[in-house]
KOLMI-768701 format. One record per atom (N, C-alpha, C, O): residue in three letters; residue number from 1; x, z, y. Coordinates in steps of 0.1 Angstrom, whole numbers. Layout:
REM KOLMI-768701
   rest    nr      c1      c3      c2
    Ala   NUM       X       Z       Y
...
//
This chain:
REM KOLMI-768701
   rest    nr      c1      c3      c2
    Unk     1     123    -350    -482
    Unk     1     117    -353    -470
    Unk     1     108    -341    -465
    Unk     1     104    -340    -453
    Unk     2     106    -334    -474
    Unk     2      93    -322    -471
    Unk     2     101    -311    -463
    Unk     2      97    -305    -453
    Unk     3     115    -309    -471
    Unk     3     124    -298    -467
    Unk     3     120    -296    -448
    Unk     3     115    -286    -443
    Unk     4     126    -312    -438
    Unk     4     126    -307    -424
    Unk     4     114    -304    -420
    Unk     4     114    -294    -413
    Unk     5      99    -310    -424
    Unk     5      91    -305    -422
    Unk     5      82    -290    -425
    Unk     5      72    -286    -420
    Unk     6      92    -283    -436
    Unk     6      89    -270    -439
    Unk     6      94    -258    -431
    Unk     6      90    -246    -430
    Unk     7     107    -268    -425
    Unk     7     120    -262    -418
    Unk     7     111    -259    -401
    Unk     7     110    -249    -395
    Unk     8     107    -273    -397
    Unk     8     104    -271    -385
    Unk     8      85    -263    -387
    Unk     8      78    -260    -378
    Unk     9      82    -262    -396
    Unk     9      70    -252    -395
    Unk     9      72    -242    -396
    Unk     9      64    -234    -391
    Unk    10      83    -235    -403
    Unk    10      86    -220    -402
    Unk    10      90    -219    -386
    Unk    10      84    -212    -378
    Unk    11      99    -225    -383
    Unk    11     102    -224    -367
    Unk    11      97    -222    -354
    Unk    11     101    -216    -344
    Unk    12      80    -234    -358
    Unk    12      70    -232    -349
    Unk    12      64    -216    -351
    Unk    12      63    -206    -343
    Unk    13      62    -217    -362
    Unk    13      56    -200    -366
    Unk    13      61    -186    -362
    Unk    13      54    -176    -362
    Unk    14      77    -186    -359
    Unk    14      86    -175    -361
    Unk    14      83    -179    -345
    Unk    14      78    -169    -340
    Unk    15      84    -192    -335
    Unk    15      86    -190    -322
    Unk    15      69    -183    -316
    Unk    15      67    -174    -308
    Unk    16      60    -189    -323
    Unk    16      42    -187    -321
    Unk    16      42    -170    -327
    Unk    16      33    -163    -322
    Unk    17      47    -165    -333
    Unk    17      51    -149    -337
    Unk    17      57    -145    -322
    Unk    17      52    -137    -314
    Unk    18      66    -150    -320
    Unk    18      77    -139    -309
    Unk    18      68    -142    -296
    Unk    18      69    -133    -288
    Unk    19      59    -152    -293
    Unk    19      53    -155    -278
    Unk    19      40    -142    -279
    Unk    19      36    -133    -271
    Unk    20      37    -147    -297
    Unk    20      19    -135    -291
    Unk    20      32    -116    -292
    Unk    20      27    -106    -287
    Unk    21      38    -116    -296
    Unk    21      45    -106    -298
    Unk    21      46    -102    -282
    Unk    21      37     -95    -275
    Unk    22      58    -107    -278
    Unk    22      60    -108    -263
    Unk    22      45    -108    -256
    Unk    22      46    -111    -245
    Unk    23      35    -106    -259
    Unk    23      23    -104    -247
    Unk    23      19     -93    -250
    Unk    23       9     -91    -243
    Unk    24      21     -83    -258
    Unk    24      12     -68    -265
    Unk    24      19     -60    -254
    Unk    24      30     -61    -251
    Unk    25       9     -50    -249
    Unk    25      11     -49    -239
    Unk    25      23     -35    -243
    Unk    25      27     -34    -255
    Unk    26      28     -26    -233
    Unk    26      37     -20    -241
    Unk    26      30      -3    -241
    Unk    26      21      -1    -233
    Unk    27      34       6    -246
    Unk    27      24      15    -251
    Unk    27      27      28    -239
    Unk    27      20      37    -237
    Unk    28      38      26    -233
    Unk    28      41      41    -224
    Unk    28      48      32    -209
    Unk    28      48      20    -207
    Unk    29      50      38    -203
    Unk    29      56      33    -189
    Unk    29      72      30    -193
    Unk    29      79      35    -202
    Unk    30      75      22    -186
    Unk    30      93      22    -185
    Unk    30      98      12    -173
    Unk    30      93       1    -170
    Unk    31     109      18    -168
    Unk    31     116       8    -159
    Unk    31     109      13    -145
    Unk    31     111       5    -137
    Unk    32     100      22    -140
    Unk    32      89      22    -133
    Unk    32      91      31    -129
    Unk    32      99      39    -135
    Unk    33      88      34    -116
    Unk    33      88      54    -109
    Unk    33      74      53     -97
    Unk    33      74      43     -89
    Unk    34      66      61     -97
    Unk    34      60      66     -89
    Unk    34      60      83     -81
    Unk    34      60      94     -85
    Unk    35      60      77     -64
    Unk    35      59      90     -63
    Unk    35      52      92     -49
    Unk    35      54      84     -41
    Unk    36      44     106     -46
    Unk    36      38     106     -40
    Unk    36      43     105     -22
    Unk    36      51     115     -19
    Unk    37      40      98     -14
    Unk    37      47      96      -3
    Unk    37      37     104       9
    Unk    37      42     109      19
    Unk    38      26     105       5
    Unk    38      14     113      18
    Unk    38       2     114       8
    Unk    38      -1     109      -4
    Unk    39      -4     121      16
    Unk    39     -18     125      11
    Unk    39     -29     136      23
    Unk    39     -29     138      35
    Unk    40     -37     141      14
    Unk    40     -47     145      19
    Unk    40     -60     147      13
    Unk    40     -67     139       6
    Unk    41     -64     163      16
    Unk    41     -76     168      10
    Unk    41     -85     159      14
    Unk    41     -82     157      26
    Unk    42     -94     151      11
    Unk    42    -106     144      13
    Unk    42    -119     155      19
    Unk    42    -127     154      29
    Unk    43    -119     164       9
    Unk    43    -129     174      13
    Unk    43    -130     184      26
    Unk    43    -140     189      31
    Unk    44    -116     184      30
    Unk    44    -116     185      42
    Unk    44    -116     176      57
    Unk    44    -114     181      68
    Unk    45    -117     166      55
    Unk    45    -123     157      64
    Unk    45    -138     157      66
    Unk    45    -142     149      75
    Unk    46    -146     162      62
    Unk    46    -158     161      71
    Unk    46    -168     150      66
    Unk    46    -179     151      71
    Unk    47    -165     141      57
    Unk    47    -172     130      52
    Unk    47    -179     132      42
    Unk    47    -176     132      30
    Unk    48    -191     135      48
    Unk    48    -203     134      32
    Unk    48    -213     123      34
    Unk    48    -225     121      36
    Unk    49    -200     115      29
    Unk    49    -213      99      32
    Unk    49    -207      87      22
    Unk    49    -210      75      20
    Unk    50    -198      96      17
    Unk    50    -186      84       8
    Unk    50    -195      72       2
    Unk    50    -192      60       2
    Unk    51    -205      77      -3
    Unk    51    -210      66      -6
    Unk    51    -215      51      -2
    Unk    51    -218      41      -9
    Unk    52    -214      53      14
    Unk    52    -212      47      25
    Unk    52    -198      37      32
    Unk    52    -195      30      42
    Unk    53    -193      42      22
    Unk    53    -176      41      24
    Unk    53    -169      31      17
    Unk    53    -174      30       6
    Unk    54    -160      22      20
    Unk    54    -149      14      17
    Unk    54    -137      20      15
    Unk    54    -134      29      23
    Unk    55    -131      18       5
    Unk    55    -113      20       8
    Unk    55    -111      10       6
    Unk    55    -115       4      -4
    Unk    56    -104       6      17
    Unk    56     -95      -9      23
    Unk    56     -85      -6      25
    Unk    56     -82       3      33
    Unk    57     -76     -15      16
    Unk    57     -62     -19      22
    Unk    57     -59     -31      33
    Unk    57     -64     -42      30
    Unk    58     -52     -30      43
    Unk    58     -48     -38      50
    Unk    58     -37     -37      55
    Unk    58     -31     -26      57
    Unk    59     -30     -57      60
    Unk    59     -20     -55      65
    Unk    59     -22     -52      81
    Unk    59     -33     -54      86
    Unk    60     -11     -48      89
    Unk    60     -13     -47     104
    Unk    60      -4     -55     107
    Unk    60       6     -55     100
    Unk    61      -4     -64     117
    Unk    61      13     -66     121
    Unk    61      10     -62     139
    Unk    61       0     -61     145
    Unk    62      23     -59     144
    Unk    62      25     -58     159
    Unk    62      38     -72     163
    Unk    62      48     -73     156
    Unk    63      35     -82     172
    Unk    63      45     -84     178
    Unk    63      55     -74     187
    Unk    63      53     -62     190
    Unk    64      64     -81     188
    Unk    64      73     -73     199
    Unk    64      59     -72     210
    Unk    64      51     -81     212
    Unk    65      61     -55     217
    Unk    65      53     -52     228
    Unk    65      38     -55     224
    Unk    65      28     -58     231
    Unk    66      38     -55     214
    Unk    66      21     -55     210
    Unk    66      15     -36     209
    Unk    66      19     -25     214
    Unk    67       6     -38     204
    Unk    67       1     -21     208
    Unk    67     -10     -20     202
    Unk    67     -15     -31     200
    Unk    68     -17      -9     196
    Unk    68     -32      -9     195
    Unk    68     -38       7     204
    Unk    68     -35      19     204
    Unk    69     -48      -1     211
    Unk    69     -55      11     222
    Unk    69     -57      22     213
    Unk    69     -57      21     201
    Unk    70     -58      36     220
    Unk    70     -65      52     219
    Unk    70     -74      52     206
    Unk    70     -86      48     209
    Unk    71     -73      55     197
    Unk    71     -86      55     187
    Unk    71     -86      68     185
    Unk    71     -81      77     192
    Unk    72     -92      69     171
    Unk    72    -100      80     165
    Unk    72    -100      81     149
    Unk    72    -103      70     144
    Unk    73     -97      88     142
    Unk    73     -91      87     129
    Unk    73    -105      94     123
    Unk    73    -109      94     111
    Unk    74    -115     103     135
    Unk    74    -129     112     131
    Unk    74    -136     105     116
    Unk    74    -135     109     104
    Unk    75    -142      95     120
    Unk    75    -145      87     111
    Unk    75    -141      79      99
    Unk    75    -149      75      91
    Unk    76    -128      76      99
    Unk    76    -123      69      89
    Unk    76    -104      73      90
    Unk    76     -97      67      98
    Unk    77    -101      84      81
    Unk    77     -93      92      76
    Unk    77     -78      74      67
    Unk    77     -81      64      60
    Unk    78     -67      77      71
    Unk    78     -59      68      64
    Unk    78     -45      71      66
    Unk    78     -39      78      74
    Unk    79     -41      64      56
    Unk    79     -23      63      53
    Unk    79     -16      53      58
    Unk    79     -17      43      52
    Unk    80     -10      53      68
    Unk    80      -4      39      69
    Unk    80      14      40      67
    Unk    80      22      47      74
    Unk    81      17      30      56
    Unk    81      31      24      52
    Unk    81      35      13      65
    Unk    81      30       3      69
    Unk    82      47      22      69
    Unk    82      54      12      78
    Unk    82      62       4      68
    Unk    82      69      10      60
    Unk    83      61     -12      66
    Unk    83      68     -18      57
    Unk    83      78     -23      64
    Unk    83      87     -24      56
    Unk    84      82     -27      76
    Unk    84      93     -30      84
    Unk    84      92     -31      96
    Unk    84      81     -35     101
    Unk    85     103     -27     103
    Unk    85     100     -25     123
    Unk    85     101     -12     120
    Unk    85     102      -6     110
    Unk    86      98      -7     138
    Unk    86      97       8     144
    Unk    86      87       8     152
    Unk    86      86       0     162
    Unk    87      77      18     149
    Unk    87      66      17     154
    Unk    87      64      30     163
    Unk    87      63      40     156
    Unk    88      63      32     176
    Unk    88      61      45     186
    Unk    88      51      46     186
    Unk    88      44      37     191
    Unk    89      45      61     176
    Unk    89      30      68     179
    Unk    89      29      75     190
    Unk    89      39      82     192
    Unk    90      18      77     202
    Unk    90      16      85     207
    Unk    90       3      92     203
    Unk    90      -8      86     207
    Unk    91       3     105     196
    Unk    91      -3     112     190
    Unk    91     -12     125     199
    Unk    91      -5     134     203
    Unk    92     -27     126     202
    Unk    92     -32     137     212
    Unk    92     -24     154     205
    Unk    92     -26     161     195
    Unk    93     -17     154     214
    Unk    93     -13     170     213
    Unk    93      -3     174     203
    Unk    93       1     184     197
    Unk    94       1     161     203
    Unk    94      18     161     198
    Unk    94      29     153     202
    Unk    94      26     143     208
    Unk    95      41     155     200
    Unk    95      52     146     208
    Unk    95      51     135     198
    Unk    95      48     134     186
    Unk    96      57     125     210
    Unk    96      57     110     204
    Unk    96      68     110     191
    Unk    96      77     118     189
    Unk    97      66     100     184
    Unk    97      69      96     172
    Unk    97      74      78     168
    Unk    97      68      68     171
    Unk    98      82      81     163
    Unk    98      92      68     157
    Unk    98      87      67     146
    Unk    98      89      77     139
    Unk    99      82      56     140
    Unk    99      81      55     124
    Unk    99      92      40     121
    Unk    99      92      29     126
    Unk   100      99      47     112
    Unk   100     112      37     110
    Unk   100     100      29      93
    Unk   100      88      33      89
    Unk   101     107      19      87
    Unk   101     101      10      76
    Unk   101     103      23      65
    Unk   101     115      27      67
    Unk   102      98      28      58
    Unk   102      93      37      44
    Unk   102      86      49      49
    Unk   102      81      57      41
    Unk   103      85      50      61
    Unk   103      77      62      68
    Unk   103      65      57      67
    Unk   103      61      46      69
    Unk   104      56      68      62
    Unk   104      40      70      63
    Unk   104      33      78      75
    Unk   104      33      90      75
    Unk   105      26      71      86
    Unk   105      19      74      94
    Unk   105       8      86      88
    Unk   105      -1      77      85
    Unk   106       2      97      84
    Unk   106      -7     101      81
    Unk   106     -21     107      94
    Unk   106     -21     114     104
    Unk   107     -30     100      88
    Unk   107     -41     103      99
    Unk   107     -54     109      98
    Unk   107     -64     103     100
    Unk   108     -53     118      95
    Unk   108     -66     127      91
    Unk   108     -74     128     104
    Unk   108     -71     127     116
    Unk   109     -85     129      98
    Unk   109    -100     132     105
    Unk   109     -98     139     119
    Unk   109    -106     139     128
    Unk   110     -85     147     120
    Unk   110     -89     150     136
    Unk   110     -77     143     144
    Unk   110     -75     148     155
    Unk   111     -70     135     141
    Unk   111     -60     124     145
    Unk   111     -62     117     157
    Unk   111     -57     106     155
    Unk   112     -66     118     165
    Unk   112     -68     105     184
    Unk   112     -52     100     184
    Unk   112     -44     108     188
    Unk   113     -49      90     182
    Unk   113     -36      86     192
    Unk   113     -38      68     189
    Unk   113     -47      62     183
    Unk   114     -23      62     198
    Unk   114     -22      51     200
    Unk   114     -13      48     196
    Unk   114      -6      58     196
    Unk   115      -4      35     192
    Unk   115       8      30     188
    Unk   115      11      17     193
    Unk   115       3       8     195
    Unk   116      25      16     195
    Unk   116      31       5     203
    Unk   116      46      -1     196
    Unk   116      53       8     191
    Unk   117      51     -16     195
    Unk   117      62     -19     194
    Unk   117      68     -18     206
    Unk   117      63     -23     217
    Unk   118      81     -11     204
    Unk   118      87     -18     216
    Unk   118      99     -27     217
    Unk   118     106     -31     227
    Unk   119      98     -29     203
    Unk   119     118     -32     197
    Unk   119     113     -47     203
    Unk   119     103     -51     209
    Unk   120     122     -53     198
    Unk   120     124     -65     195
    Unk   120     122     -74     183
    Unk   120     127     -85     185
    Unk   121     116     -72     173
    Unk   121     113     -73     159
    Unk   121      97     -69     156
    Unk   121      92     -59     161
    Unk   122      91     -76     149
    Unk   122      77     -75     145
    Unk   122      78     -62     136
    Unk   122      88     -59     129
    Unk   123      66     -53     138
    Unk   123      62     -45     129
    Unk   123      50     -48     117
    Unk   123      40     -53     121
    Unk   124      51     -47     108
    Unk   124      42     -50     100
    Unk   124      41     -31      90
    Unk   124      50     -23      87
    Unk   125      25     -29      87
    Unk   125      23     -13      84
    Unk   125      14     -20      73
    Unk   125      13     -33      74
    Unk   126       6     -13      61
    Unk   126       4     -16      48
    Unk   126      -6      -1      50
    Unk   126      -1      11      50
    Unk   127     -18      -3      53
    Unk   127     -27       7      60
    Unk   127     -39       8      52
    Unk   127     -47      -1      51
    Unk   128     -43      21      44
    Unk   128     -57      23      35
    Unk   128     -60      35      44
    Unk   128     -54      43      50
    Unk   129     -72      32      43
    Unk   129     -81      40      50
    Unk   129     -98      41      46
    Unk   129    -100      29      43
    Unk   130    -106      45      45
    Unk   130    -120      49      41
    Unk   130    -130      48      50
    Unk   130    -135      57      56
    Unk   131    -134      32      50
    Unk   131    -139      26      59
    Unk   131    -154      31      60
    Unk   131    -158      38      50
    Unk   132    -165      29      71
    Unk   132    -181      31      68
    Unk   132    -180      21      67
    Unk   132    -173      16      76
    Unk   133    -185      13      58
    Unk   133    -193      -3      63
    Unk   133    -206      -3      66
    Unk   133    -212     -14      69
//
């Protein structure tokens, strides 16, 4: 009679082994790729206040024919991931621009422009930037 009870306690044991086993975390990377898509000197932007500063990620979305007015990138320097849609930048003192979904908008400190959907499909962009709060 002892035997199935010896049987099913080795079993709990060997399953309670493979579960904490399966959680250690694993020692090197795999299955994984990073790579760098944009960037930017920090030090050359002009900000000696970081301390003062956020980095925020946020989502944006545009409906069709949505838009955001003329800004200023002076103050708060960012990357923005188009994640799907086509988004038309107009950029001060450069020709206009299409960002299709894996394109990175880059906007450094002397950056003024505005952006608009025009398609027919929502844009949605995945936007870090170096907020004052």
């Amino acid at each position: 009679m002892r035997t199935p009870q010896i049987v099913l306690a080795l079993a709990v044991g060997m399953v309670a082994g493979a579960v904490i086993a399966a959680q250690e975390p694993p020692t090197e990377n795999k299955g994984m790729e990073a790579k760098q898509l944009a960037g930017f000197d920090l030090g050359k932007q002009g900000l000696h206040d970081l301390d003062e500063r956020q980095m925020r990620v946020r989502q944006i979305d545009f409906a069709p024919g949505g838009a955001v007015a003329p800004h200023s990138h002076a103050q708060r320097p960012a990357l923005s991931y188009i994640l799907k849609g086509e988004l038309l930048e107009h950029r001060q003192g450069a020709a206009d621009r299409v960002y299709k979904a894996g394109d990175v908008i880059t906007e450094t400190a002397d950056v003024n422009h505005w952006a608009e959907n025009k398609g027919s499909e929502p844009v949605t962009i995945i936007s870090v930037d170096l907020f004052k709060q």
